[in-house]
C-alpha positions as CSV (number, residue, x, y, z in Angstrom):
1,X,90.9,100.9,107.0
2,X,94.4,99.5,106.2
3,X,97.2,101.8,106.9
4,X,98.4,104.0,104.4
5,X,101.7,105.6,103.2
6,X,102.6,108.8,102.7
7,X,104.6,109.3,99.6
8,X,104.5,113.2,99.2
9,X,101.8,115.6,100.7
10,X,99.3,114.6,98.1
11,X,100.0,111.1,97.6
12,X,99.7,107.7,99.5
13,X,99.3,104.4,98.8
14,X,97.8,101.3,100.5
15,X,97.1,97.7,100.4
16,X,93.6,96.5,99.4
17,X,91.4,98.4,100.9
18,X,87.4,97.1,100.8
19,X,84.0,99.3,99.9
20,X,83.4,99.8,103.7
21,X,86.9,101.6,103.7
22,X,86.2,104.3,101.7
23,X,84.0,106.9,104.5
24,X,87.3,106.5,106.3
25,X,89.7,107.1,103.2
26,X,87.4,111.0,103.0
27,X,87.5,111.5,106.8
28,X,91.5,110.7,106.3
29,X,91.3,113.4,104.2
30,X,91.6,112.1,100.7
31,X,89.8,113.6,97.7
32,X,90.4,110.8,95.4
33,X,91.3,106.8,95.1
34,X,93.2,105.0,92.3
35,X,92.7,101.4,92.0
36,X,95.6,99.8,90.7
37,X,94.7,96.4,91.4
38,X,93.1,94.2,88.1
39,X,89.9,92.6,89.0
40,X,89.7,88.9,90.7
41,X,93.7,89.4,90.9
42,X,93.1,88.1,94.6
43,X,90.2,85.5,93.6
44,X,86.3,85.5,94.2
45,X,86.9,87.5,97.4
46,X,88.5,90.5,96.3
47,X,85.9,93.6,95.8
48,X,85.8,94.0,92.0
49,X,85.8,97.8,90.7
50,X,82.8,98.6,90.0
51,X,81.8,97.7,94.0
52,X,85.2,100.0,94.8
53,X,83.9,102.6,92.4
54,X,80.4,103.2,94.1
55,X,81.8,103.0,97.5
56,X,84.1,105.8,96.5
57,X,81.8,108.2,95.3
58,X,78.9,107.5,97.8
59,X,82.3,108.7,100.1
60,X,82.1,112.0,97.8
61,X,85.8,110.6,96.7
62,X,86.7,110.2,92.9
63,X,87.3,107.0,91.7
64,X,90.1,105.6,88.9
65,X,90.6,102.5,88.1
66,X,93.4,101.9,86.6
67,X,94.6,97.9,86.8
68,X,98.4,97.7,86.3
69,X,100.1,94.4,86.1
70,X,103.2,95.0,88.7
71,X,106.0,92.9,87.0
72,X,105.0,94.5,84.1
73,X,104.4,98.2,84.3
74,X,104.1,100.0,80.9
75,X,105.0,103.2,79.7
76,X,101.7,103.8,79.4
77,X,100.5,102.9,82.9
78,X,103.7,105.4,83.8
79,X,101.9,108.4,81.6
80,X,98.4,107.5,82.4
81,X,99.3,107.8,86.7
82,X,101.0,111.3,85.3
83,X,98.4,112.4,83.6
84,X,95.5,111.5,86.7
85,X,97.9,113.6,88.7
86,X,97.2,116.5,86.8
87,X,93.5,116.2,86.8
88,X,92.1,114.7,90.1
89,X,91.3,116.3,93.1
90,X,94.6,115.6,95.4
91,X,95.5,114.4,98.0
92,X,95.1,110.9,96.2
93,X,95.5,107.7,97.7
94,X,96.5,105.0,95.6
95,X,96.0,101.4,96.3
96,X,96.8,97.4,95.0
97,X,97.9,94.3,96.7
98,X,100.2,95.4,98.9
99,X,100.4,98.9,97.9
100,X,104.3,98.4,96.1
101,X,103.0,98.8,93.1
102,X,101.3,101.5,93.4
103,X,104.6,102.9,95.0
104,X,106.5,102.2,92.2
105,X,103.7,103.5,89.4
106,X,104.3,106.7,91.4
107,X,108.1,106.8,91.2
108,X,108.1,106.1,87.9
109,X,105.8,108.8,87.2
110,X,107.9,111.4,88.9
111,X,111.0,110.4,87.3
112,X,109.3,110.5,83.8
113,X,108.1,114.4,85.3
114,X,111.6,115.5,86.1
């Protein structure tokens, strides 16, 4: 598994992380996993959600996708993050690319909180 960040106790973030990931995103600790990456953003060799989404819950992890478009973040993306903070089963790792913009999604949704 790719390393992961620690934002607060009950969120991290990550870069792309693949299906065989996931058993070691639960042992980690994690409860759920936010996909903030769109599909095929990375070509033919990126794991699409739906591959993401059934690793994750044969992990007994819940699963979100939620694509976001990094130089382009809405307020939407901003309220939907806030609003899967409230819901899901924490801690929560979050994960895209890199793993900046699911950073960012998460600043932004704790500035929009406060």
């Amino acid at each position: 598994m790719s390393a992961f960040t620690s934002l607060t106790e009950q969120f991290a973030v990550a870069p792309q992380l693949a299906p065989e990931d996931m058993a070691a995103v639960a042992a980690a600790g994690f409860k759920s996993v936010i996909n903030n990456r769109p599909d095929f953003e990375g070509g033919p060799a990126q794991p699409s959600s739906e591959q993401m989404r059934a690793a994750a819950e044969a992990a007994g992890l819940r699963y979100v996708y939620q694509p976001v478009v990094g130089a382009n973040i809405q307020p939407a993306d901003v309220a939907a993050l806030a609003a899967q903070l409230e819901e899901l089963p924490q801690p929560v790792l979050a994960f895209c690319r890199s793993g900046a913009r699911s950073s960012k999604l998460f600043m932004l949704a704790q500035q929009s909180a406060n």
